[in-house]
DRENTI-591708 format. One record per residue: residue in three letters; residue number from 1; y, z, x of N, C-alpha, C in turn. Coordinates in steps of 0.2 Angstrom, whole numbers. Example, Ala and Ser with C-alpha at 12.3 -4.5 7.8 and 13.67 -1.06 7.14 Angstrom:
DRENTI-591708
+-----+-----+-------+-------+-------+-------+-------+-------+-------+-------+-------+
| res |   n |   n.v |   n.w |   n.u |  ca.v |  ca.w |  ca.u |   c.v |   c.w |   c.u |
+-----+-----+-------+-------+-------+-------+-------+-------+-------+-------+-------+
| ALA |   1 |   -28 |    39 |    66 |   -22 |    39 |    62 |   -16 |    39 |    66 |
| SER |   2 |   -11 |    35 |    64 |    -5 |    36 |    68 |     0 |    39 |    64 |
+-----+-----+-------+-------+-------+-------+-------+-------+-------+-------+-------+
//
This chain:
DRENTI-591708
+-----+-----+-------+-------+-------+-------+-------+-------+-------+-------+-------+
| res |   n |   n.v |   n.w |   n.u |  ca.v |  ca.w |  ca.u |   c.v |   c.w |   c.u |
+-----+-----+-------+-------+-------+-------+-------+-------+-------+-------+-------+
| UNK |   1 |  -135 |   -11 |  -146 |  -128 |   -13 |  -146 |  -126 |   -19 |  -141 |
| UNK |   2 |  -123 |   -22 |  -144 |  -121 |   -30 |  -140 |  -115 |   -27 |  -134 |
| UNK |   3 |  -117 |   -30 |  -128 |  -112 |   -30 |  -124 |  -106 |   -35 |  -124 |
| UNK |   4 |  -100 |   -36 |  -124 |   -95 |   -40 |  -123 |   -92 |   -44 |  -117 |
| UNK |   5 |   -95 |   -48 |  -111 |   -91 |   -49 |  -106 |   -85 |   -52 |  -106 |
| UNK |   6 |   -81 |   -50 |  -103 |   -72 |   -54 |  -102 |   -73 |   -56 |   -97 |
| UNK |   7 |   -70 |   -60 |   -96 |   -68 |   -65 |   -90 |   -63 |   -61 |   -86 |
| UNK |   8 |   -64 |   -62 |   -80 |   -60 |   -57 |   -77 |   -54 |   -62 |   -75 |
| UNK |   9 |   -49 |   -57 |   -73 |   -40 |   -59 |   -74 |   -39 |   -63 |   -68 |
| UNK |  10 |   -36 |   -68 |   -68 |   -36 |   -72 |   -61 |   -29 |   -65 |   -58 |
| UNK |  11 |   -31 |   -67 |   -49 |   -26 |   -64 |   -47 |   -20 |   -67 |   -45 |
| UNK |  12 |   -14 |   -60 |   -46 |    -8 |   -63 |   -46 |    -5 |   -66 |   -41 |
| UNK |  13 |    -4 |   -72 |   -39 |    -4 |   -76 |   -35 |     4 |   -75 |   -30 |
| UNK |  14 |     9 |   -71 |   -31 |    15 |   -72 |   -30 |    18 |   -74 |   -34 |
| UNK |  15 |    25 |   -76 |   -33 |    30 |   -80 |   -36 |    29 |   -87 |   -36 |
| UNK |  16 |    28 |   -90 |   -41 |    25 |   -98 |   -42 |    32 |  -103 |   -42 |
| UNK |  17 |    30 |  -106 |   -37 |    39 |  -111 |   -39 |    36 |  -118 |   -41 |
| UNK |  18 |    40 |  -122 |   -45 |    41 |  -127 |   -48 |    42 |  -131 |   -41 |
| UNK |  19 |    40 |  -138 |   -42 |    42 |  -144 |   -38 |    43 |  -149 |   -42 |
| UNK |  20 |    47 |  -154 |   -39 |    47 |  -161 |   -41 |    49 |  -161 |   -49 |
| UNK |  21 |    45 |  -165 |   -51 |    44 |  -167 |   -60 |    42 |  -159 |   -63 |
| UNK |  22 |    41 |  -157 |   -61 |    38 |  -150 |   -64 |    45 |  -147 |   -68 |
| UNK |  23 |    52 |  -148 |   -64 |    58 |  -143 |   -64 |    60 |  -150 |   -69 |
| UNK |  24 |    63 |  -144 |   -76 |    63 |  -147 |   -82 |    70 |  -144 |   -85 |
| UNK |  25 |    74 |  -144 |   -81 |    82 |  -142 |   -82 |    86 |  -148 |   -82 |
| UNK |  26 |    90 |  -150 |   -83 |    96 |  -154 |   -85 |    99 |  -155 |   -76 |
| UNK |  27 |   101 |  -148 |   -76 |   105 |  -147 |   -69 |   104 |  -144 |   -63 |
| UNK |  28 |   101 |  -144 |   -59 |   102 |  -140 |   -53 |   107 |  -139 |   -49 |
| UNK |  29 |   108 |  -133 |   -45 |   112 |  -133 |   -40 |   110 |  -133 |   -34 |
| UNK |  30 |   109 |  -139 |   -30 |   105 |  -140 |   -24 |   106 |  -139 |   -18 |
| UNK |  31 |   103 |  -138 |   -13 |   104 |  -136 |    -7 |    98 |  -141 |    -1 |
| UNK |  32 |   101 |  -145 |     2 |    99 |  -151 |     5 |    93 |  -147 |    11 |
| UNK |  33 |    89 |  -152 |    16 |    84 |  -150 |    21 |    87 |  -145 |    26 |
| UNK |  34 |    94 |  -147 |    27 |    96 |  -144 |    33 |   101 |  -138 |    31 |
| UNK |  35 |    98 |  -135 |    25 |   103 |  -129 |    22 |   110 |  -128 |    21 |
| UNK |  36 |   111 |  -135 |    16 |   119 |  -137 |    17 |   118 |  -136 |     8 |
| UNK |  37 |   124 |  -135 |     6 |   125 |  -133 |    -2 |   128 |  -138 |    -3 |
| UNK |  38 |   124 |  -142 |    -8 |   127 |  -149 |   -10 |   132 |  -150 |   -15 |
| UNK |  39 |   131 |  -143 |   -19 |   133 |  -142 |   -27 |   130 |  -142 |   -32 |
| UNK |  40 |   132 |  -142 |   -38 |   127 |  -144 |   -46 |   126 |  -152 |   -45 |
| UNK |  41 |   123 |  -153 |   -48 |   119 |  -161 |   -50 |   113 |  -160 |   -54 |
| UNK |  42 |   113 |  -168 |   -58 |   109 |  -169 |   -62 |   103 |  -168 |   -58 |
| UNK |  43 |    96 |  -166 |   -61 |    90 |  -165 |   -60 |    87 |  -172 |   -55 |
| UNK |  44 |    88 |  -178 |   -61 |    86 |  -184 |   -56 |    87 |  -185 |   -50 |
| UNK |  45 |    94 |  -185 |   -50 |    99 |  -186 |   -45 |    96 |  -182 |   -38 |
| UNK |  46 |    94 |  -176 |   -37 |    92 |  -171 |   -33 |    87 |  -175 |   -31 |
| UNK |  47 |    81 |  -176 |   -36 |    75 |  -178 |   -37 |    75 |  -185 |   -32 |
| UNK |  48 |    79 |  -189 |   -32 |    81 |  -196 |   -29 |    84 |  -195 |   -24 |
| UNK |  49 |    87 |  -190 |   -21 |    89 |  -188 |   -13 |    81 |  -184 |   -10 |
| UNK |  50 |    77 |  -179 |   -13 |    72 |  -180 |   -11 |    67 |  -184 |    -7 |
| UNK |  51 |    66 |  -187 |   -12 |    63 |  -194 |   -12 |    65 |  -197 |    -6 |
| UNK |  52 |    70 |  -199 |    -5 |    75 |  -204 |     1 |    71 |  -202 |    10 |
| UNK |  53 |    73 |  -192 |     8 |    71 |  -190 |    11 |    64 |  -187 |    15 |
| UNK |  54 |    60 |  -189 |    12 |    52 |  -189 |    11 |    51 |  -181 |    10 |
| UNK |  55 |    53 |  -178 |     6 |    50 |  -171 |     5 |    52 |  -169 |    -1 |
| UNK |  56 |    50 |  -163 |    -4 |    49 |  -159 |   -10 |    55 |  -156 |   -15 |
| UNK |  57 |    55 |  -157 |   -20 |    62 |  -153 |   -23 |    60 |  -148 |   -26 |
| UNK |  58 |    61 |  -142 |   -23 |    56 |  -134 |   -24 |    61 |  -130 |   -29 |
| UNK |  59 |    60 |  -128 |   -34 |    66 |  -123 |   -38 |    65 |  -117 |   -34 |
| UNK |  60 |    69 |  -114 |   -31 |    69 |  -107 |   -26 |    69 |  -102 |   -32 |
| UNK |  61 |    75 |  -102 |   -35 |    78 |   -96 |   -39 |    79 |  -100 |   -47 |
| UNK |  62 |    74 |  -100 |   -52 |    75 |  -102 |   -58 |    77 |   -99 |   -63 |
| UNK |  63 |    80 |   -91 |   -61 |    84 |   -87 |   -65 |    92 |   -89 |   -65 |
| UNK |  64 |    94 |   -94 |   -60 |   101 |   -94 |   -57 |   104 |   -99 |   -64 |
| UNK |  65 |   110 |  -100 |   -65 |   114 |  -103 |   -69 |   117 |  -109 |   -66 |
| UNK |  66 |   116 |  -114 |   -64 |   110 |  -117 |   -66 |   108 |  -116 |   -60 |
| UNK |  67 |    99 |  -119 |   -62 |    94 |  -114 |   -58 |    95 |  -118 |   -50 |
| UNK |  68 |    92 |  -115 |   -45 |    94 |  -114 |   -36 |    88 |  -120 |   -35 |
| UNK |  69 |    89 |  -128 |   -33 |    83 |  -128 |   -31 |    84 |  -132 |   -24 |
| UNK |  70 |    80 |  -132 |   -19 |    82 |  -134 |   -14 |    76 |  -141 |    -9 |
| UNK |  71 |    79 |  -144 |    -3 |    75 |  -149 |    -1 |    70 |  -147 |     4 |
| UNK |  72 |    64 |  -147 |     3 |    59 |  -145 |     9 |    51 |  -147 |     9 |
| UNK |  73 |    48 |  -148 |    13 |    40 |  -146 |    14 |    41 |  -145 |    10 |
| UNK |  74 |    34 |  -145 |     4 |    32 |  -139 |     2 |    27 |  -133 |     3 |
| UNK |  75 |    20 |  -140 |     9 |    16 |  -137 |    12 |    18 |  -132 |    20 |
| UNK |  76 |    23 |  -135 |    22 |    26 |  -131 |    28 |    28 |  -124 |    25 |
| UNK |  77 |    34 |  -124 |    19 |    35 |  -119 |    17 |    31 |  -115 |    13 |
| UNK |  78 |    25 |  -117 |    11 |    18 |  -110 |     8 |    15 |  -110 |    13 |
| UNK |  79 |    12 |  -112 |    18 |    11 |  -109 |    24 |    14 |  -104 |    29 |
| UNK |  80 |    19 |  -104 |    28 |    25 |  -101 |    34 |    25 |   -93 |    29 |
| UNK |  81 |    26 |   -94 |    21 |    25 |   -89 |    16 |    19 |   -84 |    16 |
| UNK |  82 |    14 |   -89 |    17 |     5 |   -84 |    17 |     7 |   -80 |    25 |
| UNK |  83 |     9 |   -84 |    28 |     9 |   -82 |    37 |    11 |   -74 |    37 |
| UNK |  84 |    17 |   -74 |    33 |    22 |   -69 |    33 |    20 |   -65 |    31 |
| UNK |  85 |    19 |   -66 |    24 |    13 |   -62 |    19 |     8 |   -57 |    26 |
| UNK |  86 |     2 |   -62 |    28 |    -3 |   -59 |    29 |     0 |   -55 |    37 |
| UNK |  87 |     6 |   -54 |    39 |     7 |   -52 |    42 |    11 |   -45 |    42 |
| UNK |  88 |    12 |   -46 |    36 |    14 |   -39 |    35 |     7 |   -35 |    31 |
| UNK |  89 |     5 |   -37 |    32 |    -2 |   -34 |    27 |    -5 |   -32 |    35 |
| UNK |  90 |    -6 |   -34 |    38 |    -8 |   -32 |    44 |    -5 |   -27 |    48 |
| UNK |  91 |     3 |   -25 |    46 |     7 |   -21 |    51 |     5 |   -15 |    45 |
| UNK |  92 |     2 |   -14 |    41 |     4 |    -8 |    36 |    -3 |    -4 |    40 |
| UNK |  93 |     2 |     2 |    39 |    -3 |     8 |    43 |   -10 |    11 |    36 |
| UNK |  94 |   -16 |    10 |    35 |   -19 |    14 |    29 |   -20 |    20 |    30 |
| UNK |  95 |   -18 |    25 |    26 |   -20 |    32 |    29 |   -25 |    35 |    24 |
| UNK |  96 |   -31 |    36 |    28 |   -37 |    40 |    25 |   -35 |    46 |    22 |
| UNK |  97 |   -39 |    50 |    19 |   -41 |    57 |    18 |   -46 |    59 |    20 |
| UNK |  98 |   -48 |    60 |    24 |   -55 |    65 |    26 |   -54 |    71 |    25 |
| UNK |  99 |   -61 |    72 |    23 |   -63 |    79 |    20 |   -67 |    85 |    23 |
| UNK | 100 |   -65 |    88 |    23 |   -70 |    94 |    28 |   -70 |   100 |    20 |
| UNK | 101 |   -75 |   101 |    22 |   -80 |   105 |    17 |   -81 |   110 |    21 |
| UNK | 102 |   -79 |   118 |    17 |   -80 |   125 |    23 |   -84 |   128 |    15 |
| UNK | 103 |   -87 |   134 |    18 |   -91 |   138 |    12 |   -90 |   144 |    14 |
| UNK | 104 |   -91 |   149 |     9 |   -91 |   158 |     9 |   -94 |   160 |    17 |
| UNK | 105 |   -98 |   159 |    18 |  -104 |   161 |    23 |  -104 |   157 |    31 |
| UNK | 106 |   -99 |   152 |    29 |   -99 |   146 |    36 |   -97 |   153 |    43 |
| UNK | 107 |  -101 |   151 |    48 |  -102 |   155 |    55 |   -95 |   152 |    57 |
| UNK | 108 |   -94 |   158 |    64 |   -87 |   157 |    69 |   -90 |   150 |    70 |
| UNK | 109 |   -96 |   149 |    74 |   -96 |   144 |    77 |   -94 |   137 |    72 |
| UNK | 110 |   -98 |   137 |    68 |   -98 |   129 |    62 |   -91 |   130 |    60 |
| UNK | 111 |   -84 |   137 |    61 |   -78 |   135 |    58 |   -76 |   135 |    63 |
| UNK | 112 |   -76 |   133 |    68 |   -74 |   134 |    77 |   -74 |   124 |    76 |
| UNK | 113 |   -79 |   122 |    76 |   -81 |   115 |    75 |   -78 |   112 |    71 |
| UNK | 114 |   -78 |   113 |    63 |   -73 |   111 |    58 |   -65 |   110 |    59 |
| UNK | 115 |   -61 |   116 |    63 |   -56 |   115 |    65 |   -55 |   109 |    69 |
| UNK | 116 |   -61 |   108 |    75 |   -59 |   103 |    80 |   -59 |    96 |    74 |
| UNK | 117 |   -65 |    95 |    73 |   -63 |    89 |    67 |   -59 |    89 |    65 |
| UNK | 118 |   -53 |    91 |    62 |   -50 |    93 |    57 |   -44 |    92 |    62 |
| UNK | 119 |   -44 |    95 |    68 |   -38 |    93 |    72 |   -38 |    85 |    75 |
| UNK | 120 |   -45 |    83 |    75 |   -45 |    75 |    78 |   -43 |    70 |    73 |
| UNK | 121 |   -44 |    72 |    66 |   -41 |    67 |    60 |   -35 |    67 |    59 |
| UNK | 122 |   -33 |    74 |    61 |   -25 |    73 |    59 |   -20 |    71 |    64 |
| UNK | 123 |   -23 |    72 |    70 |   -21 |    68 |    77 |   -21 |    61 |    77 |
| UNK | 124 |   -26 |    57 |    73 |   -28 |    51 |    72 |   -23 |    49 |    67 |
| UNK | 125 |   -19 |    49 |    63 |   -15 |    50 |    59 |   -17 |    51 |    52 |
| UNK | 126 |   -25 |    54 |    49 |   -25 |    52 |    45 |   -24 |    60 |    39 |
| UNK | 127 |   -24 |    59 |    34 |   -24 |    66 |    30 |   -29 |    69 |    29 |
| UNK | 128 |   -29 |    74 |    27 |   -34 |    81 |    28 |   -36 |    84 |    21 |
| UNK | 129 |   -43 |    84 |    19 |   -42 |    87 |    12 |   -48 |    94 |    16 |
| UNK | 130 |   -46 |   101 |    13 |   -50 |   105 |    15 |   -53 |   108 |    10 |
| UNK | 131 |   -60 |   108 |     8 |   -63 |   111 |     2 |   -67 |   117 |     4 |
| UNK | 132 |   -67 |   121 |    -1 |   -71 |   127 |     1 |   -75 |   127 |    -9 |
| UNK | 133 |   -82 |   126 |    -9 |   -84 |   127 |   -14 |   -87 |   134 |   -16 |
| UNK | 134 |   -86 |   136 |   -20 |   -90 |   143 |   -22 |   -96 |   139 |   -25 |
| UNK | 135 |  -103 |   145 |   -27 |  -109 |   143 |   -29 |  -110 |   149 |   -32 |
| UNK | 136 |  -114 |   152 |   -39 |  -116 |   155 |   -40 |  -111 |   163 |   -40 |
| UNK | 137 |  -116 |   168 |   -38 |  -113 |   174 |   -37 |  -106 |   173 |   -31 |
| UNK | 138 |  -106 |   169 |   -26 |   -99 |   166 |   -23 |   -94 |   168 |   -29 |
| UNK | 139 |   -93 |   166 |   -33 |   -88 |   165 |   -37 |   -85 |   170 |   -39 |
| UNK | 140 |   -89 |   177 |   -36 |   -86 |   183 |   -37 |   -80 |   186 |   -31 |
| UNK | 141 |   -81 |   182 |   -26 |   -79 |   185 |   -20 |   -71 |   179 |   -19 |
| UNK | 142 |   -70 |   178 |   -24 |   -63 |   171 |   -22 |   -57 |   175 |   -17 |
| UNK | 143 |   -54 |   180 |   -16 |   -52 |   185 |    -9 |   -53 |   183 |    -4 |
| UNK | 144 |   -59 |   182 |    -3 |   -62 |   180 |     4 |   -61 |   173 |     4 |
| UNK | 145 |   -64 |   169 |    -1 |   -63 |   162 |     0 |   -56 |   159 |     3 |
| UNK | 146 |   -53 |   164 |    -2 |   -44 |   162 |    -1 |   -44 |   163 |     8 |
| UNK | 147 |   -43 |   170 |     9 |   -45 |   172 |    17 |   -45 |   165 |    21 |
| UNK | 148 |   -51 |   165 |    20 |   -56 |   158 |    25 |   -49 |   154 |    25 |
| UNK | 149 |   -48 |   152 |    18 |   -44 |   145 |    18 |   -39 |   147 |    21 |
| UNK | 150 |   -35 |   151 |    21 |   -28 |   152 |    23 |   -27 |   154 |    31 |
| UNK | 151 |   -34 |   155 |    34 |   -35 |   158 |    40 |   -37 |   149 |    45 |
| UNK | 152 |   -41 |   145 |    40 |   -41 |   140 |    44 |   -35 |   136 |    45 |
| UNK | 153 |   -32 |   137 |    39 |   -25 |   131 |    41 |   -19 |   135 |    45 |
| UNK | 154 |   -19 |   141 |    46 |   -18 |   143 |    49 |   -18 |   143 |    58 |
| UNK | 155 |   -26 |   142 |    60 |   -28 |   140 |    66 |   -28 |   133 |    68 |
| UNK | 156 |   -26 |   130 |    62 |   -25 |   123 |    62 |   -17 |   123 |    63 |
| UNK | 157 |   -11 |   126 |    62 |    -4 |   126 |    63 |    -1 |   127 |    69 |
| UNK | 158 |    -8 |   132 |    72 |    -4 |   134 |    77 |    -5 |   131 |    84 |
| UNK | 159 |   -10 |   124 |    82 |   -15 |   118 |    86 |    -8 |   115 |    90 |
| UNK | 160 |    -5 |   115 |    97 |     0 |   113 |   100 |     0 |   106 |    98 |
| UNK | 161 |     5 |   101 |    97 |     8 |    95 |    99 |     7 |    92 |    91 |
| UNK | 162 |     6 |    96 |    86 |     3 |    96 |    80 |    11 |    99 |    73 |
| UNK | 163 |    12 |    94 |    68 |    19 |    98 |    65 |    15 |    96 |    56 |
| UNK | 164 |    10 |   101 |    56 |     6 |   101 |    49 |    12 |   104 |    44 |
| UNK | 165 |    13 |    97 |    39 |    15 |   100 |    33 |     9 |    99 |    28 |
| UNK | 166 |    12 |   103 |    25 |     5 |   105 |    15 |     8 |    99 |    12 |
| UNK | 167 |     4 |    93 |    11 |     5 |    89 |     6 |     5 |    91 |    -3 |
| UNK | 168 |    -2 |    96 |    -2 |    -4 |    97 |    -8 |    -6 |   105 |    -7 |
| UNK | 169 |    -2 |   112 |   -10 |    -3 |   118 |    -8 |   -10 |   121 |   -11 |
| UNK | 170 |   -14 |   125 |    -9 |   -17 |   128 |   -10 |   -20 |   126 |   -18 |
| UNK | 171 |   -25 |   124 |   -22 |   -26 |   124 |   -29 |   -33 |   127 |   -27 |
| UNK | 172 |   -34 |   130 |   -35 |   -42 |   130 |   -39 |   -44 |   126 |   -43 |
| UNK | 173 |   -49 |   124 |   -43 |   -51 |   120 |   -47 |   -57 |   121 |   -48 |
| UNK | 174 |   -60 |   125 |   -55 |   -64 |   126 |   -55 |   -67 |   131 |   -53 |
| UNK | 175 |   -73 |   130 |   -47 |   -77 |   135 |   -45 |   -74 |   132 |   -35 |
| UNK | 176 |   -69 |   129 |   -33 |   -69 |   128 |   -28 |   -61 |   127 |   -27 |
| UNK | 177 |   -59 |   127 |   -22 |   -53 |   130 |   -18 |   -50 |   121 |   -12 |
| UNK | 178 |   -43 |   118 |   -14 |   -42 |   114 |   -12 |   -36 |   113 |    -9 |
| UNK | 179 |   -35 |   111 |    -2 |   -29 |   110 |    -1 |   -29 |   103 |     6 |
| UNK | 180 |   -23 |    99 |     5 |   -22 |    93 |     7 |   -16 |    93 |    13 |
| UNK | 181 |   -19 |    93 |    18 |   -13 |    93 |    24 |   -12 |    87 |    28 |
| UNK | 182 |    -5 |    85 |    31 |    -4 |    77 |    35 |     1 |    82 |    41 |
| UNK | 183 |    -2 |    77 |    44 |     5 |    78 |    52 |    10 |    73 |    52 |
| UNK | 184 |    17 |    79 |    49 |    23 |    73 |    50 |    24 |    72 |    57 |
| UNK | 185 |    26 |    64 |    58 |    29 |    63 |    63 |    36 |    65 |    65 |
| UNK | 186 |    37 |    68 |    73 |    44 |    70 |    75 |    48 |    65 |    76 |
+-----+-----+-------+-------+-------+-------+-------+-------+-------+-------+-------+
//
């Protein structure tokens, strides 16, 4: 069987603005360097104040009746735009899911451990996925399983300086036992 490559999608780049000769409207409503509202005018006309002024005529808003376009840099203005961009991209929190994995048969000690981990991720800010997998004959004993799970999150709620809500309540799925907790913030 023949494989098909596609070309993959370029990516979307933001909101693309028109400049200059590009902007193919009759009339704009312009708005000079220094943020002054000039009014409607013919397209050329804009284009020839520009020009006078050694900078770009940027269409801002091409939805508008008639469309917004204004005098600027272009390059100062896509610059100052990436800046912003890539600074907000910077301030955003990403928040994980770490997993802790408990079983039928896990000792005090290894659920002793689990808990701590389990306290330092969610302290850290991130979310909590807790699994507990059944295997085999396991899958007769789901009572217990529940137990475990409801006893760790449990020992986990009562972890001082800690306000654990259930993102995701208790499920099965399967042969194994799931539940998603976060620490909202006061």
């Amino acid at each position: 069987m023949r494989k098909i490559w596609r070309r993959a999608k370029p990516k979307d780049e933001g909101k693309i603005f028109r400049l200059n000769w590009q902007i193919r409207v009759p009339e704009v409503f312009l708005i000079d360097e220094n943020n002054i509202n000039v009014g409607v005018m013919p397209t050329s006309q804009a284009l020839k104040i520009a020009g006078e002024a050694d900078l770009d005529l940027v269409e801002v808003n091409p939805k508008g009746n008639p469309p917004v376009a204004k005098i600027l840099d272009f390059g100062q203005f896509k610059y100052e735009r990436d800046k912003k961009a890539h600074k907000q991209k910077v301030q955003q929190k990403k928040v994980d899911i770490k997993g802790i994995r408990l079983s039928l048969r896990i000792s005090q000690h290894d659920l002793e451990i689990r808990q701590e981990q389990a306290r330092k991720f969610i302290e850290r800010g991130d979310k909590l996925k807790i699994e507990l997998g059944l295997r085999g004959r396991e899958k007769q004993h789901t009572q217990k399983a529940l137990e475990i799970m409801k006893n760790f999150v449990i020992a986990l709620e009562k972890t001082e300086g800690l306000n654990i809500i259930r993102e995701q309540d208790l499920t099965k799925q399967g042969g194994s036992f799931n539940i998603i907790l976060a620490n909202k913030a006061q």
